[in-house]
Backbone as a ProteinNet text record, in pm:
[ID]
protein_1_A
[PRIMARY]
XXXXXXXXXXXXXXXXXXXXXXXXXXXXXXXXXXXXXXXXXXXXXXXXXXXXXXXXXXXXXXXXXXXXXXXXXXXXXXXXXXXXXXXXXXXXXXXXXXXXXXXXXXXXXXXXXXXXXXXXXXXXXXXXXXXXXXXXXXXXXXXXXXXXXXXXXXXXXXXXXXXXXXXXXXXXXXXXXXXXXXXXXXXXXXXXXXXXXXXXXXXXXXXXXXXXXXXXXXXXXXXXXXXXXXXXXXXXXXXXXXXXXXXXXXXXXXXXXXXXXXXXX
[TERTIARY]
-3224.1	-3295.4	-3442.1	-3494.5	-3622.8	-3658	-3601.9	-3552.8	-3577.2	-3483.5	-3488.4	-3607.3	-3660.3	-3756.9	-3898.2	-3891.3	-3980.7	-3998.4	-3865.8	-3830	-3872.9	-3838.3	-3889	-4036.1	-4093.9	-4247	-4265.5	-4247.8	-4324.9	-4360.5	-4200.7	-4153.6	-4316.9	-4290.9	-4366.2	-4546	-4500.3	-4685.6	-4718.4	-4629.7	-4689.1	-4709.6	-4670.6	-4654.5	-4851.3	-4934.8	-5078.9	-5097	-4981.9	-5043.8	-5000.5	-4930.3	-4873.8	-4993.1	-5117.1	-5167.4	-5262.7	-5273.7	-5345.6	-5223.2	-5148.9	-5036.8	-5057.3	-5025	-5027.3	-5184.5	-5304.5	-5416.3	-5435.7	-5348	-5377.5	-5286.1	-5182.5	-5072.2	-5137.8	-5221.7	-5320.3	-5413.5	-5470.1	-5589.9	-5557.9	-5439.1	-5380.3	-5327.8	-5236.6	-5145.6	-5206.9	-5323.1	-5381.1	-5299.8	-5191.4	-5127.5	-5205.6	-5159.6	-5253.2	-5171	-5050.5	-4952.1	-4904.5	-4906.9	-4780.6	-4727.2	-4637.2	-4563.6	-4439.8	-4443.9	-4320.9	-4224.5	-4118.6	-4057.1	-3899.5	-3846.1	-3703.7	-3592.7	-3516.5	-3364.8	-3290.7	-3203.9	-3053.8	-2996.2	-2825.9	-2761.2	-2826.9	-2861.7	-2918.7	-3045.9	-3132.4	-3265.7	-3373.6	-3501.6	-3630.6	-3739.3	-3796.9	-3894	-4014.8	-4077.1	-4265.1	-4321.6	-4247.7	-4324.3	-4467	-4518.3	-4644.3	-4686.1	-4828.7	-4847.1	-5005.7	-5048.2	-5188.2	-5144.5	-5225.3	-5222.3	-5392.9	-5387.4	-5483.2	-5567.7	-5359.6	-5358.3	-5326.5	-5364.3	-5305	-5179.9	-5050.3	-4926.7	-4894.7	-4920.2	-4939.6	-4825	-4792	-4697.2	-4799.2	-4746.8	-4824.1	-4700.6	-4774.8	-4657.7	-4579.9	-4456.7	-4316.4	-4302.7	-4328.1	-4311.5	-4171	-4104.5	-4011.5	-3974.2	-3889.3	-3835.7	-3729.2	-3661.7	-3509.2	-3445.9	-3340.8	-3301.3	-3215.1	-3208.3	-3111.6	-3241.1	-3355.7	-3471.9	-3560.3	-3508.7	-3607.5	-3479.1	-3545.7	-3508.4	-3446.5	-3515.5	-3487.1	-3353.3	-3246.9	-3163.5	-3036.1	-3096.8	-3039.1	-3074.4	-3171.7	-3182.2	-3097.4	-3123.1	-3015	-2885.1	-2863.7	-2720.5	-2684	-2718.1	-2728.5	-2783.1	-2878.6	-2952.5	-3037.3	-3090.5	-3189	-3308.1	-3395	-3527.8	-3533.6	-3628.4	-3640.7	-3816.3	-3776.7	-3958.6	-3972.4	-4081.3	-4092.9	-4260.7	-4283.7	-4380.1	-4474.7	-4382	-4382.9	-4202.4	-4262	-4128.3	-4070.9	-4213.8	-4143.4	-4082.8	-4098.5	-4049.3	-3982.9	-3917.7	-3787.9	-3666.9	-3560.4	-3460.7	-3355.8	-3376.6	-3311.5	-3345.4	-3462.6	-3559.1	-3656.4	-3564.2	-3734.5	-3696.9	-3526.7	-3494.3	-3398.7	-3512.4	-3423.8	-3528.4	-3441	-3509.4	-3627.1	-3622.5	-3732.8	-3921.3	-3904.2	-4016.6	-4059	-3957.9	-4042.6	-4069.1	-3995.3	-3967.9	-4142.5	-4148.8	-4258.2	-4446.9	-4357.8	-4485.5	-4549.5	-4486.7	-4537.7	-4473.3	-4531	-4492.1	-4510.3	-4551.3	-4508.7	-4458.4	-4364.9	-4311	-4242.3	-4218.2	-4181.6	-4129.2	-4051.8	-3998.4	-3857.9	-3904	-3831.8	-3765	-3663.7	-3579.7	-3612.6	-3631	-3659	-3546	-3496.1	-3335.4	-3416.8	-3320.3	-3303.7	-3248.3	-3268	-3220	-3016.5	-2963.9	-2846.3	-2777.6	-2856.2	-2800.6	-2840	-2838.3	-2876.5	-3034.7	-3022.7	-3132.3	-3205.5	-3333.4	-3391.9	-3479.8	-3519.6	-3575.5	-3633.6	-3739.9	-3853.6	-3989.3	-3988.9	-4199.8	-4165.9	-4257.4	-4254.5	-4432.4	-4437.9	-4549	-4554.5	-4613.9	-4616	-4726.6	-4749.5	-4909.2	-4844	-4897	-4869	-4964.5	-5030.1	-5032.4	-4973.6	-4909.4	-4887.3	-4960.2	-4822.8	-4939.4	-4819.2	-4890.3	-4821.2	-4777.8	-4673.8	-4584.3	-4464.1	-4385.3	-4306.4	-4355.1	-4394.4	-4470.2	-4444.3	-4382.3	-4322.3	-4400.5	-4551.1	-4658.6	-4665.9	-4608.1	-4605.1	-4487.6	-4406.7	-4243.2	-4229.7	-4277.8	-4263	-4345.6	-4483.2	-4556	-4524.4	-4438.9	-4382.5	-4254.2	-4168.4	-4088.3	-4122.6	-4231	-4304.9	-4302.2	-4365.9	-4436.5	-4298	-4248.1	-4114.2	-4004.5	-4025.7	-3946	-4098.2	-4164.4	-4253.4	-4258.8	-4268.7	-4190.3	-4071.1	-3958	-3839.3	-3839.4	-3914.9	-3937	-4011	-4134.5	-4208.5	-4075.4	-4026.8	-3897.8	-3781	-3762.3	-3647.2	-3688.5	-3863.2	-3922.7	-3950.1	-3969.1	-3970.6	-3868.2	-3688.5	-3609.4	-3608.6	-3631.9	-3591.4	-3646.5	-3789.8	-3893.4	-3860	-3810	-3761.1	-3682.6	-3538.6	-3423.2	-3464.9	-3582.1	-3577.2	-3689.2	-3743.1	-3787.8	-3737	-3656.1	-3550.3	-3412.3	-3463.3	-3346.8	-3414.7	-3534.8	-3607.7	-3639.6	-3629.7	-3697.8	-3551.8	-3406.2	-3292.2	-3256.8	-3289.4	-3323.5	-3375.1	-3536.3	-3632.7	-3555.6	-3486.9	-3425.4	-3313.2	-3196.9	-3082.6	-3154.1	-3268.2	-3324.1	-3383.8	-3435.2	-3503.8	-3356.8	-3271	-3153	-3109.8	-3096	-3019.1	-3118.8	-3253.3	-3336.1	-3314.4	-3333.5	-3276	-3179.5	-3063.7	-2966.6	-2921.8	-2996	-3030.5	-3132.5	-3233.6	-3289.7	-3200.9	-3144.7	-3074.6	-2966.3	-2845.7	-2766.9	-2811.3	-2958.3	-3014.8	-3015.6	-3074.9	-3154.5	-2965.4	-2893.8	-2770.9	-2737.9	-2729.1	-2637.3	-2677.4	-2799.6	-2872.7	-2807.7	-2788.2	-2645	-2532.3	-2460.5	-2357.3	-2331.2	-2493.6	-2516.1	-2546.6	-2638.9	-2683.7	-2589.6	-2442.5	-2350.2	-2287	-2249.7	-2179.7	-2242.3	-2413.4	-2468.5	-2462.9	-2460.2	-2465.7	-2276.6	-2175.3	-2078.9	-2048.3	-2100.5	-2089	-2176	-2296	-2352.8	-2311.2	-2209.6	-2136.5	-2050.7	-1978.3	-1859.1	-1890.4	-2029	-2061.2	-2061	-2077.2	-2099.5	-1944	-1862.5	-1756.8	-1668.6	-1580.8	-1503.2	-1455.5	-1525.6	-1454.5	-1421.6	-1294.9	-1231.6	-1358	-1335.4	-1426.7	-1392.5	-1268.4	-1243.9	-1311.8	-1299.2	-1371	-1535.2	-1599.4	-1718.6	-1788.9	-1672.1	-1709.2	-1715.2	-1661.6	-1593.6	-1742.7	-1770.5	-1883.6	-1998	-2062.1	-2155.4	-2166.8	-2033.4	-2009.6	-2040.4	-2007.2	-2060.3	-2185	-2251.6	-2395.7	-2482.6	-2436	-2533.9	-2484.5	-2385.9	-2374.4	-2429.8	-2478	-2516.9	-2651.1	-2707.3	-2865.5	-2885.9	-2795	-2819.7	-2822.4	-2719.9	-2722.7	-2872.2	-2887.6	-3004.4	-3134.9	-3136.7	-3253.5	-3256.1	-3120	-3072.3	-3121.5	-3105.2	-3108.9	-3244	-3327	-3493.3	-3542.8	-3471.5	-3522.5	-3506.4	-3398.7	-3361	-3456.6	-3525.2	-3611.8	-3709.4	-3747.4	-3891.1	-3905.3	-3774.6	-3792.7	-3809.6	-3722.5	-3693.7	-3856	-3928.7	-4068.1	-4102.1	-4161.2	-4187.8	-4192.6	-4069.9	-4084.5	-4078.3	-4043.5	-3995.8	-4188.2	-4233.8	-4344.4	-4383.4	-4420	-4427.9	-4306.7	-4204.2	-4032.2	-4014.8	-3899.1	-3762.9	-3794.5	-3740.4	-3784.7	-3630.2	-3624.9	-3491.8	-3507.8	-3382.1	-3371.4	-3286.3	-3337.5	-3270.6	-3146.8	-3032	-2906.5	-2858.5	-2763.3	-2674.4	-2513	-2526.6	-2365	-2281.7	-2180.4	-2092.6	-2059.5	-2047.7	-2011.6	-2073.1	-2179.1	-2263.3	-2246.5	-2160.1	-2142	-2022.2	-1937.6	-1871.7	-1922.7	-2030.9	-2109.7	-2263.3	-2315.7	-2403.2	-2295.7	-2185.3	-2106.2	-2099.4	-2047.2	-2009.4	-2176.2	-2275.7	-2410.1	-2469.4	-2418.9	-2473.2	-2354.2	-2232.8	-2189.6	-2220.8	-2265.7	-2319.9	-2413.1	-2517.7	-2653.4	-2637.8	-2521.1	-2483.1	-2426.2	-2357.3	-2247.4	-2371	-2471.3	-2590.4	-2681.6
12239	12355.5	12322.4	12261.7	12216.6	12098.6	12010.1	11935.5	12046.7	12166.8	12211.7	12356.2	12318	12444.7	12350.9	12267.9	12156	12111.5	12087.4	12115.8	12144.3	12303.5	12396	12437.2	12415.9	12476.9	12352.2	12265.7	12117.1	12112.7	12166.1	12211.2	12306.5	12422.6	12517.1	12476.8	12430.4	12380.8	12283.2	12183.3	12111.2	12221.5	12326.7	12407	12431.2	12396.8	12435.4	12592.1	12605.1	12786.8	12880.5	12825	12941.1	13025	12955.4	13033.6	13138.3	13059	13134	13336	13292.3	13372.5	13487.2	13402.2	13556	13634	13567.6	13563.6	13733	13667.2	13782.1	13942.3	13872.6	13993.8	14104.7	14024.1	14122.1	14153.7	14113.7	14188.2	14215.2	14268.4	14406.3	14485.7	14442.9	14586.8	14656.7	14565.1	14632.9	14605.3	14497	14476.4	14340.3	14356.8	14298.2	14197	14130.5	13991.7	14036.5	13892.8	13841.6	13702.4	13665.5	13522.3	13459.9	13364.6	13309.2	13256.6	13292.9	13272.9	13216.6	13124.8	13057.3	13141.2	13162	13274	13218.4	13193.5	13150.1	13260.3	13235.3	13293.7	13298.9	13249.7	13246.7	13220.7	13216.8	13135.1	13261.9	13256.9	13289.5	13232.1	13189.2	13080.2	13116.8	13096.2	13170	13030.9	13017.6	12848.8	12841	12967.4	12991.1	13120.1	13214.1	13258.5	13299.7	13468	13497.2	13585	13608.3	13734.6	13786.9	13893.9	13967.8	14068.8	14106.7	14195.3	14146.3	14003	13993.2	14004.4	13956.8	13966.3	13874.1	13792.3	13637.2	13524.8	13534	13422.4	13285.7	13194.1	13045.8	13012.7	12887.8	12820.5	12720.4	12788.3	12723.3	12797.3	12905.9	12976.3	13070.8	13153	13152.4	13343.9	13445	13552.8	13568.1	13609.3	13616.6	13710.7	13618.9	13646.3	13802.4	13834.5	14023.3	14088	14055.1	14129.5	14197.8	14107.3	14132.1	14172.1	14262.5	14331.6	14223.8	14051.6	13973.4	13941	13929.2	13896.9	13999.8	14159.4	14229.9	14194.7	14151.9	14054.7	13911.5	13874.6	13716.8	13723.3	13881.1	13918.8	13979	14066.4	14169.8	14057.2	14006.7	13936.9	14059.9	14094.3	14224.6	14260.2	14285.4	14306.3	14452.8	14476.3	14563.6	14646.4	14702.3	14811.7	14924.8	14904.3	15050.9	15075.1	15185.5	15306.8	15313.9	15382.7	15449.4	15464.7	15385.7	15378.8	15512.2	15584.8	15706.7	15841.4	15831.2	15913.2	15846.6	15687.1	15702.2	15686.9	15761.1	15796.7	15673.8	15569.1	15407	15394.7	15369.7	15288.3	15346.7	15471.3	15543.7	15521.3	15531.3	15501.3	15375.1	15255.6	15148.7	15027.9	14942.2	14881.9	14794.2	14722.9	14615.2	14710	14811.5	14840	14941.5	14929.5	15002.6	14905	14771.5	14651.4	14593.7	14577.7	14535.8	14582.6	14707.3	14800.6	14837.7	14809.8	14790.1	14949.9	14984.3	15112	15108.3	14981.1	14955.4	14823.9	14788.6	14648.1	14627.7	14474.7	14478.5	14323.8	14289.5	14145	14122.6	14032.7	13980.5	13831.6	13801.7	13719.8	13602.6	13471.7	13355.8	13296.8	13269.8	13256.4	13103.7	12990.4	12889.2	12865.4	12772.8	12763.3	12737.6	12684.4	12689.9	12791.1	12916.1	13077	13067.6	12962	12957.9	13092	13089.1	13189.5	13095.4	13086	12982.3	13060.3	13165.6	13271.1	13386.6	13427.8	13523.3	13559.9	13611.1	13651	13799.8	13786.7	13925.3	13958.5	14086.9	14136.6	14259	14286.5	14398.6	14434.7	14575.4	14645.8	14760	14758.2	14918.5	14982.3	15001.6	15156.7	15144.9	15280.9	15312.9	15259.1	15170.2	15141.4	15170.5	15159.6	15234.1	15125.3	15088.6	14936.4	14972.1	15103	15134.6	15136.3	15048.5	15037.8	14943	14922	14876.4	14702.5	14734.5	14624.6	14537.9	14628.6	14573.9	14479.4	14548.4	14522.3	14334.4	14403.1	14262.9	14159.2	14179.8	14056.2	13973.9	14071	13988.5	13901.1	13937.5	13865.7	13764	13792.8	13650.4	13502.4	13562.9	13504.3	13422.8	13504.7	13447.1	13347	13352.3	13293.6	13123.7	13142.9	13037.5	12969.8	13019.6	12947.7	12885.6	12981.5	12891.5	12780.4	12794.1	12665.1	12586.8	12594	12484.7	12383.8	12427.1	12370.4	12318.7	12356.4	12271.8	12169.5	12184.3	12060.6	11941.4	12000	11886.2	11807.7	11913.6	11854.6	11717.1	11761.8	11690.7	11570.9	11563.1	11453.4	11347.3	11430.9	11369.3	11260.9	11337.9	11265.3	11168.7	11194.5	11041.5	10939.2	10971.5	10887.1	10840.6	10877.3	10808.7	10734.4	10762.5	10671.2	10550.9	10569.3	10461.6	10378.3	10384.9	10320.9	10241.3	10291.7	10238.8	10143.9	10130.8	10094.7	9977.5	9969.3	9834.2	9762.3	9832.5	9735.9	9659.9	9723.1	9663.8	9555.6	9596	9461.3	9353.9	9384.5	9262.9	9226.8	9270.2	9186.8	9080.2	9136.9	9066.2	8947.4	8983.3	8842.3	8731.1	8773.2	8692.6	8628.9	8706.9	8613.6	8542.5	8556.8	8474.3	8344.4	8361.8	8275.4	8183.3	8200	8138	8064.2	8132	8069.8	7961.5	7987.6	7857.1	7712.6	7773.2	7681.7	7569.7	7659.2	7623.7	7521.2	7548.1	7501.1	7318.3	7333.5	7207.4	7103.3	7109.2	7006	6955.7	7058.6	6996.8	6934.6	7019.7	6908	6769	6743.9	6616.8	6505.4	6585.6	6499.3	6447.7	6571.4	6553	6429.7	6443.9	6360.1	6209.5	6202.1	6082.4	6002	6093.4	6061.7	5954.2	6070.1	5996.1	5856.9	5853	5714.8	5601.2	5618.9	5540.5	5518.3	5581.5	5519.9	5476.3	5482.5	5454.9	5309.5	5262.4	5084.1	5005.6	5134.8	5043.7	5034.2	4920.7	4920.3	5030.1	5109	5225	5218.8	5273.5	5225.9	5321.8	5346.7	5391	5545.8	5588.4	5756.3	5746.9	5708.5	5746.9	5765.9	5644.2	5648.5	5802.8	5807.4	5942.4	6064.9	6072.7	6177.1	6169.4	6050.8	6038.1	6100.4	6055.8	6073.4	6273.3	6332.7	6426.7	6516.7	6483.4	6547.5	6529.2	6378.1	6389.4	6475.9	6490.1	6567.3	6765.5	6765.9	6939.9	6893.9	6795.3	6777.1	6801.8	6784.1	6733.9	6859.5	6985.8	7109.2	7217.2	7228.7	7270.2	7226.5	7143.3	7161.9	7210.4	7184.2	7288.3	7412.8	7458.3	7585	7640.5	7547.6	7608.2	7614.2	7503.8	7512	7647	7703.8	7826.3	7905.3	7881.3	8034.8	8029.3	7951.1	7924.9	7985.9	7946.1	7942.4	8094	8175.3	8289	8374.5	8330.5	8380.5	8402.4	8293.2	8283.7	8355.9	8300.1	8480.7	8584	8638	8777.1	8822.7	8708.1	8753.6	8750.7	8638.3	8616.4	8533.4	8611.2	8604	8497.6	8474.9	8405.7	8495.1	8457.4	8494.1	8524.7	8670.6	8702.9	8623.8	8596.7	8527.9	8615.7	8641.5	8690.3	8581.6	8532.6	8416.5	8475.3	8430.6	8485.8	8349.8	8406.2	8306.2	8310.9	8192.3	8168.4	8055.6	8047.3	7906	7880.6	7958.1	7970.8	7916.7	7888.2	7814.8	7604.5	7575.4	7439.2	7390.1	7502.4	7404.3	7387.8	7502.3	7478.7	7399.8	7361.4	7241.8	7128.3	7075.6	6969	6924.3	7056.6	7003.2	6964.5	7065.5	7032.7	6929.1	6845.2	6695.5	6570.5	6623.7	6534.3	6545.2	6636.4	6619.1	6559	6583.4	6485.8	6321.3	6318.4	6197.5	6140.3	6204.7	6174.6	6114.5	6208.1	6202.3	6115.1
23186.7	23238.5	23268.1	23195.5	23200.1	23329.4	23365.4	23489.5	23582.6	23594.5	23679.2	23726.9	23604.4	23615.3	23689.6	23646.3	23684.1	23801.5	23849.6	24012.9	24108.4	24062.2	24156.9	24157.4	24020.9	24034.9	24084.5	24104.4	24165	24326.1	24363.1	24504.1	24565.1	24486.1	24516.4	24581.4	24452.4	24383.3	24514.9	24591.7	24730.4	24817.4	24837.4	24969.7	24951.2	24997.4	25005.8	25031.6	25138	25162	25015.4	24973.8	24826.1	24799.9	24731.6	24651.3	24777.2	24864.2	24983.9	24990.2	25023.1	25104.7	24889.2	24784.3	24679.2	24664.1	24719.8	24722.6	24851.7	24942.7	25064.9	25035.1	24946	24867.7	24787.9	24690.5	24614	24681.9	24767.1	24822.2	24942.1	25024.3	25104.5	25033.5	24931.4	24852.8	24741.4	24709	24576.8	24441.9	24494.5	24335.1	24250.7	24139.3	24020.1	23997.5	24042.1	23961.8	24105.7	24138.1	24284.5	24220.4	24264.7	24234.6	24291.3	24299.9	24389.4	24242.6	24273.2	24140.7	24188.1	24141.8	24163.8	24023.1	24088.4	24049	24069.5	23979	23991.1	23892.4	23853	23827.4	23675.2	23574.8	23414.3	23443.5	23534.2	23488	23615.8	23523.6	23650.5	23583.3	23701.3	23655.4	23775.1	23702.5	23811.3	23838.5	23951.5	24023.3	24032.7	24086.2	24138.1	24098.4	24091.1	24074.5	24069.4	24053	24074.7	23995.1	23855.6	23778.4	23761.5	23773.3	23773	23662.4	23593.2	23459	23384.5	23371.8	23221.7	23214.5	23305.4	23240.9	23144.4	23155.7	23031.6	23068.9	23215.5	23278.8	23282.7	23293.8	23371.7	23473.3	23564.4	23675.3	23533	23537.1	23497.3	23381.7	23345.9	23273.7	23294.7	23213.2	23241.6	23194.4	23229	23195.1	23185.5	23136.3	23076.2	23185.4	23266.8	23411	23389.7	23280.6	23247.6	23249.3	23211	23239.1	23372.3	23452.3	23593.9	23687.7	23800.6	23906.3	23995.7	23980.8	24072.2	24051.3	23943.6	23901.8	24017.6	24051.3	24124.4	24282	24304.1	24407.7	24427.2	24337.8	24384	24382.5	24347.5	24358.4	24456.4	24520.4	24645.7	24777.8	24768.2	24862.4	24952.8	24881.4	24918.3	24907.5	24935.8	24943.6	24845.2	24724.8	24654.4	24657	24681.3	24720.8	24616	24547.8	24442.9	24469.3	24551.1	24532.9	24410.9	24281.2	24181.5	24105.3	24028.8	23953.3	23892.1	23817.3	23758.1	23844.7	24007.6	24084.8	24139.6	24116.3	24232.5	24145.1	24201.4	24173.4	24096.9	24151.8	24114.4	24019.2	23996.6	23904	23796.9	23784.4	23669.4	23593.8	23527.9	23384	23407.3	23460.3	23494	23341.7	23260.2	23172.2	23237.5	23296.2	23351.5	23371.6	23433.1	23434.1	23310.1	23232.4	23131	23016.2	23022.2	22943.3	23026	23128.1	23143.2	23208.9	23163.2	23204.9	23357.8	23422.6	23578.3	23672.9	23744.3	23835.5	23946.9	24040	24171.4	24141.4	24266.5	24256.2	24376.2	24435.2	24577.1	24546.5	24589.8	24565.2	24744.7	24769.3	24880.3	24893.6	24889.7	24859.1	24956.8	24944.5	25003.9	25018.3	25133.5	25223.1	25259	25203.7	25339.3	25404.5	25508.7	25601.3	25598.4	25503.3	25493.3	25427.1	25399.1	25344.3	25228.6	25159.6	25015	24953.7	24887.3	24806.4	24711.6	24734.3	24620.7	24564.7	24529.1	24446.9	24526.7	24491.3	24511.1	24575	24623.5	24633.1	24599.1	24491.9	24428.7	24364.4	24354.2	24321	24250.9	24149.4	24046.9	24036.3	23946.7	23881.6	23856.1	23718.7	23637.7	23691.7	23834.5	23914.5	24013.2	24034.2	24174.2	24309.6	24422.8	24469	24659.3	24766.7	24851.7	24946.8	24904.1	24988.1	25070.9	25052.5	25119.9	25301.8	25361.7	25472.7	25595.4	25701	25752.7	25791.2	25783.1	25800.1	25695.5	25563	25447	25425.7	25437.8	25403.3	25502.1	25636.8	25745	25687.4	25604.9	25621.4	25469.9	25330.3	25315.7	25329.7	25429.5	25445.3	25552.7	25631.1	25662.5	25610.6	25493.8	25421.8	25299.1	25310.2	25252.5	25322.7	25459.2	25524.4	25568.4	25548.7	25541.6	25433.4	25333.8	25184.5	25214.8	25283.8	25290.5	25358	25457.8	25625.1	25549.5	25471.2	25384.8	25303.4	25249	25117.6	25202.7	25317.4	25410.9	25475	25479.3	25568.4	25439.4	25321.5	25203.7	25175	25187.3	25151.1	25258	25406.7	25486.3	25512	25470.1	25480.2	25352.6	25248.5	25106.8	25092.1	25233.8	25232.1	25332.6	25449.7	25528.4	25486.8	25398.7	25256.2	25190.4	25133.7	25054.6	25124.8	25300.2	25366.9	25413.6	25386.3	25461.1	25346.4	25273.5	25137.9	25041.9	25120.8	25097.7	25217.5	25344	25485.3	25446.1	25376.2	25316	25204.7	25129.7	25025.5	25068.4	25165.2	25225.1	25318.4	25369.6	25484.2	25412.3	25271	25147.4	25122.7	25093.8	25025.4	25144.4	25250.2	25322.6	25405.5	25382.6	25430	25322.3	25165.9	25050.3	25082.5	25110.8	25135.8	25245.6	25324	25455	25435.6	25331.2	25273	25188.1	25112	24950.2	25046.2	25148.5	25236.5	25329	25355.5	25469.4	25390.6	25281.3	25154.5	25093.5	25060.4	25028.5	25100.9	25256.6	25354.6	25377.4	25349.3	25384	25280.7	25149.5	25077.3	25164.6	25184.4	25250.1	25372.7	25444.2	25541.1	25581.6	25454.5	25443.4	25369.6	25318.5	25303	25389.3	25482.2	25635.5	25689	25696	25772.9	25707.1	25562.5	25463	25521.1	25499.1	25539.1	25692	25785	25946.5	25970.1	25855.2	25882.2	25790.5	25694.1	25597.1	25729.3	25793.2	25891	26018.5	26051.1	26159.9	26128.2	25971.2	25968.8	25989.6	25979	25971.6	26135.8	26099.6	26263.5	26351.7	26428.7	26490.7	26628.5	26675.8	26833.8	26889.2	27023	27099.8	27084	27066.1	27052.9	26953.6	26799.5	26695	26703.2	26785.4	26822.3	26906	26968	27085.8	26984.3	26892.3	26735.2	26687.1	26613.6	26518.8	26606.4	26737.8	26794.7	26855.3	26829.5	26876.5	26711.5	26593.6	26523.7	26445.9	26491.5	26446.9	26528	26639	26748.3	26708.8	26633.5	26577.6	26436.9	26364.5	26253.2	26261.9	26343.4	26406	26437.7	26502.5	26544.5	26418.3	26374.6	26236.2	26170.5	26141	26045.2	26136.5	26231.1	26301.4	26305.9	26281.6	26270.8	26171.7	26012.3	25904.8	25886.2	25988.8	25979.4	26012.2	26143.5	26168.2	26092	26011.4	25928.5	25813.7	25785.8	25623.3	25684.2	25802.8	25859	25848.9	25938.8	25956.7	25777.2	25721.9	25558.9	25518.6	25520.6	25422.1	25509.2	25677.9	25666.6	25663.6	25632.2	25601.4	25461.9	25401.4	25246.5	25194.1	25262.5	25179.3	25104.8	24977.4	24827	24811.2	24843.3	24811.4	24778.2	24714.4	24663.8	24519.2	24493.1	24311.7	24294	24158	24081.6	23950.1	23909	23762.2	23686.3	23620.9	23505.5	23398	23412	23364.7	23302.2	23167	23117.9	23194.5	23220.7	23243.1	23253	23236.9	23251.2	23357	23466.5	23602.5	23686.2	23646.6	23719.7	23691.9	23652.6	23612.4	23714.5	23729.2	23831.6	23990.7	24034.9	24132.2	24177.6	24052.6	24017.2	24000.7	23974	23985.7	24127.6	24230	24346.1	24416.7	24363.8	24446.1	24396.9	24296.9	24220.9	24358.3	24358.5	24447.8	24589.2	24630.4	24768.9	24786.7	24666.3	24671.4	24703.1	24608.5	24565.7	24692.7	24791.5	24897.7	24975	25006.9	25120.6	25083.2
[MASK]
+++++++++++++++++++++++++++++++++++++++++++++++++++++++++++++++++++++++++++++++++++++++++++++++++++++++++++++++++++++++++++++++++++++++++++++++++++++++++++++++++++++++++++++++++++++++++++++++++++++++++++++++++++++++++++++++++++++++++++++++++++++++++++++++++++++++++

């Protein structure tokens, strides 16, 4: 729970306009606590926030989700408006505002872009205050739907961050092993090549001659080959090649064969 409370006030807490946008809430509606708050089915959590009265919340602070009105919001998916609690008909002998003392209240549900509901902008004050207002009602769901567009542009920048940063590691592995394979190849070449000049001393008809001279000249290509590939390796790798030092036995029958190639060449 804590992971996830963490989350979301973190989420919140990048959006720069937040505190601007509860800043302009209290000083058009006259309410005393505005806050952007994340709702799920068990949890409410006050990502953000401006208190005025003393409610005694902080960002990641938390209310017991059977307590608040928002809980009837993340259920309905509805926008909730209170005047004056003790004259409207819903809400006068409703627990939350008498549990938390407040007699106007207005909370509008933050929709993203894939339908999902990721909490609140909500605002309270134990006075009466006059929000039932069509200028009112619109500018916070503005303001709510800019919260939502802020948090879809994070997810999205997040995920091609984290594709690009999986992108750099698949392109480091595979220069490594474009490096370690160049580096490899050059053994068995220089056996190949140790081989063809052991038989070049001995009696060969003229086909064999045409053979030998035909694979020193792909012997001679190959390793220019493998020159380019080092050349290219260092530079991009750099620094080299990191190595992690491991125990194993597995490694003895492939130092055997790379002791006889030495040996061949």
């Amino acid at each position: 729970m804590a992971d996830v409370a963490g989350a979301a006030t973190a989420a919140i807490r990048r959006i720069d306009a937040v505190p601007m946008i509860l800043n302009v809430i209290c000083r058009t509606t006259g309410m005393g606590f505005a806050a952007v708050a994340r709702v799920t089915d068990d949890q409410w959590i006050a990502c953000n926030l401006l208190d005025k009265i003393n409610f005694g919340l902080k960002p990641g602070g938390e209310l017991k989700i059977e307590t608040t009105i928002c809980s009837e919001i993340q259920r309905d998916g509805a926008a909730v408006v209170i005047d004056h609690v003790d004259l409207d008909p819903r809400y006068s002998q409703h627990h939350t505002p008498k549990l938390y003392g407040f007699q106007s209240y207005i909370s509008v549900p933050i929709i993203r872009a894939d339908g999902s509901m990721f909490g609140t902008l909500c605002a309270i004050d134990p006075q009466p205050r006059q929000l039932k207002a069509p200028a009112t009602e619109a500018m916070f769901k503005a303001f709510a739907d800019l919260i939502a567009s802020h948090l879809d542009a994070q997810d999205y920048s997040d995920a091609r961050d984290k594709e690009l940063i999986d992108q750099r590691q698949d392109a480091e592995l595979r220069e490594q092993f474009i490096a370690v394979l160049g580096h490899d190849l050059r053994n068995p070449v220089a056996a190949i090549d140790g081989g063809i000049r052991l038989l070049t001393k001995r009696p060969l008809d003229d086909k064999a001659v045409g053979i030998i001279k035909l694979i020193q000249g792909s012997v001679t290509r190959m390793g220019g080959l493998i020159d380019s590939v080092l050349d290219f390796a260092r530079g991009r790798l750099g620094g080299g090649i990191v190595l992690q030092q491991i125990s194993s036995d597995s490694l003895v029958p492939l130092l055997d064969l790379i002791v006889a190639e030495l040996r061949a060449a």
